[in-house]
N, C-alpha and C positions, 0 to 999 in steps of 0.2 A: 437850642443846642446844636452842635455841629456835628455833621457823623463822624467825622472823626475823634473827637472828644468824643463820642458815646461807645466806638470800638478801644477806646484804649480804657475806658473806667472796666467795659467786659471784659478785658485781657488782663487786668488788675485784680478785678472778682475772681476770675478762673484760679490764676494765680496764688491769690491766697485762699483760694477751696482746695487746689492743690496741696499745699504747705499745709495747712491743717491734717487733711487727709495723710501725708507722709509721715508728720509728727505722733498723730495717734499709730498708726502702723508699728512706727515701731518703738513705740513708750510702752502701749498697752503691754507685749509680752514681758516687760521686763520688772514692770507692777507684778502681773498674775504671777509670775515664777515660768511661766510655759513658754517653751520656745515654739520655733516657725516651725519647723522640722526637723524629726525624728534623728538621732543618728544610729547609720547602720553600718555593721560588717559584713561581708561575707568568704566563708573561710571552703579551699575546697581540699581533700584528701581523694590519694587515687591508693588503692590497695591492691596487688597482682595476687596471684595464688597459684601455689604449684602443687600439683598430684602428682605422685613417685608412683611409674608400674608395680602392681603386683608379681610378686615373682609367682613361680608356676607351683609351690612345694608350700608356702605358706603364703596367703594374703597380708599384706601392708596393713597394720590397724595404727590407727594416730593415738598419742599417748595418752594417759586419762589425764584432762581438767582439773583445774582448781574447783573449790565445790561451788553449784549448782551453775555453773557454766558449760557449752559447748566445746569439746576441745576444738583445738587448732587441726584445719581439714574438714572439719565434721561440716553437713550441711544443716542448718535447722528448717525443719520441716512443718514439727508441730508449735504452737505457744496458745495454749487454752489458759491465759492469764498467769497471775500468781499463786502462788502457792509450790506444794512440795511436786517432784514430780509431773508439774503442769507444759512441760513443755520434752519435747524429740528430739535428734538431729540424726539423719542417716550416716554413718562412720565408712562408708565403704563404697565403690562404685555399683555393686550390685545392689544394693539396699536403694529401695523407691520414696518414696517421703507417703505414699499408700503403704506399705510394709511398716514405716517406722510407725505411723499411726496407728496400725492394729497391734503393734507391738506393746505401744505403749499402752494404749484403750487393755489389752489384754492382761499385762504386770499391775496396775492399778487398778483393776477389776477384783484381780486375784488379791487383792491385799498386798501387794508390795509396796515393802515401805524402806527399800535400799538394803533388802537382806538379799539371801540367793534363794532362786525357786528356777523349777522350768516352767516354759508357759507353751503355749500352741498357738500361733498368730497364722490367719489366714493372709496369704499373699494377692492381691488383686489381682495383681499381672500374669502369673500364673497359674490362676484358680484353684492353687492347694493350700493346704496348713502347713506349715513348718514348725517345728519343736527349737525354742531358743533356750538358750541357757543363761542365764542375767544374775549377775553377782556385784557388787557396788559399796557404794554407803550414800552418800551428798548425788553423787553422779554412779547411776547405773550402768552397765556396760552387756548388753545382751548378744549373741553371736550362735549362730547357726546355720540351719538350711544352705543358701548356694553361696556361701562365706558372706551372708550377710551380718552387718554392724547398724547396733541400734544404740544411740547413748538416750536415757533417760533424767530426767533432772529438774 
């Protein structure tokens, strides 16, 4: 045999191992049902937020929520899962998400179950207790001490 007859039968083999290999490629996914690759989106959302100064006579509180939601402003602070009451949001710039926590740890302690009670919630930041006053139903609303806002919910 000639080399050259022996390089051209190998470029022949190649060739159709090639073509084999191509054919299965892309036959297989279309038996199985499963494609090459996944398809994906990705979608992105920017949301701004504005905080309105408190006036000097009365503090700014943002309106109460739909029930067991955060209203609009509020920060959330706490979410100890599901359920009633398992989650915080501070309502006010004085209120710490430390504060909303003992606020809340202290109304669910006490048996609140979205009625009105006062409670004593230790403040971290300032090493005292403060007396709130939390009245509600679905969403709690507690308010005290140095015009802090606790929603409950």
């Amino acid at each position: 045999m000639s080399p050259v007859l022996i390089v051209a039968l190998t470029v022949v083999v190649m060739l159709l191992i090639g073509l084999i290999g191509l054919v299965a490629f892309l036959a297989v996914p279309r038996f199985t049902g499963s494609s090459a690759a996944p398809v994906t989106s990705t979608v992105s959302a920017t949301v701004t937020a504005s905080v309105a100064p408190a006036t000097a006579t009365q503090p700014a509180q943002p309106a109460r929520p739909a029930q067991g939601v955060a209203p609009s402003g509020a920060y959330e602070c706490v979410d100890a899962g599901s359920g009633q009451f398992s989650s915080a949001a501070a309502g006010s710039p004085q209120t710490s998400c430390e504060f909303a926590a003992s606020v809340r740890s202290q109304y669910v302690g006490a048996g609140g179950s979205g009625g009105s009670m006062v409670i004593d919630a230790y403040r971290p930041v300032t090493g005292r207790t403060y007396a709130m006053s939390c009245s509600g139903g679905a969403v709690v609303t507690c308010s005290g001490g140095n015009n802090a806002v606790v929603f409950i919910y």
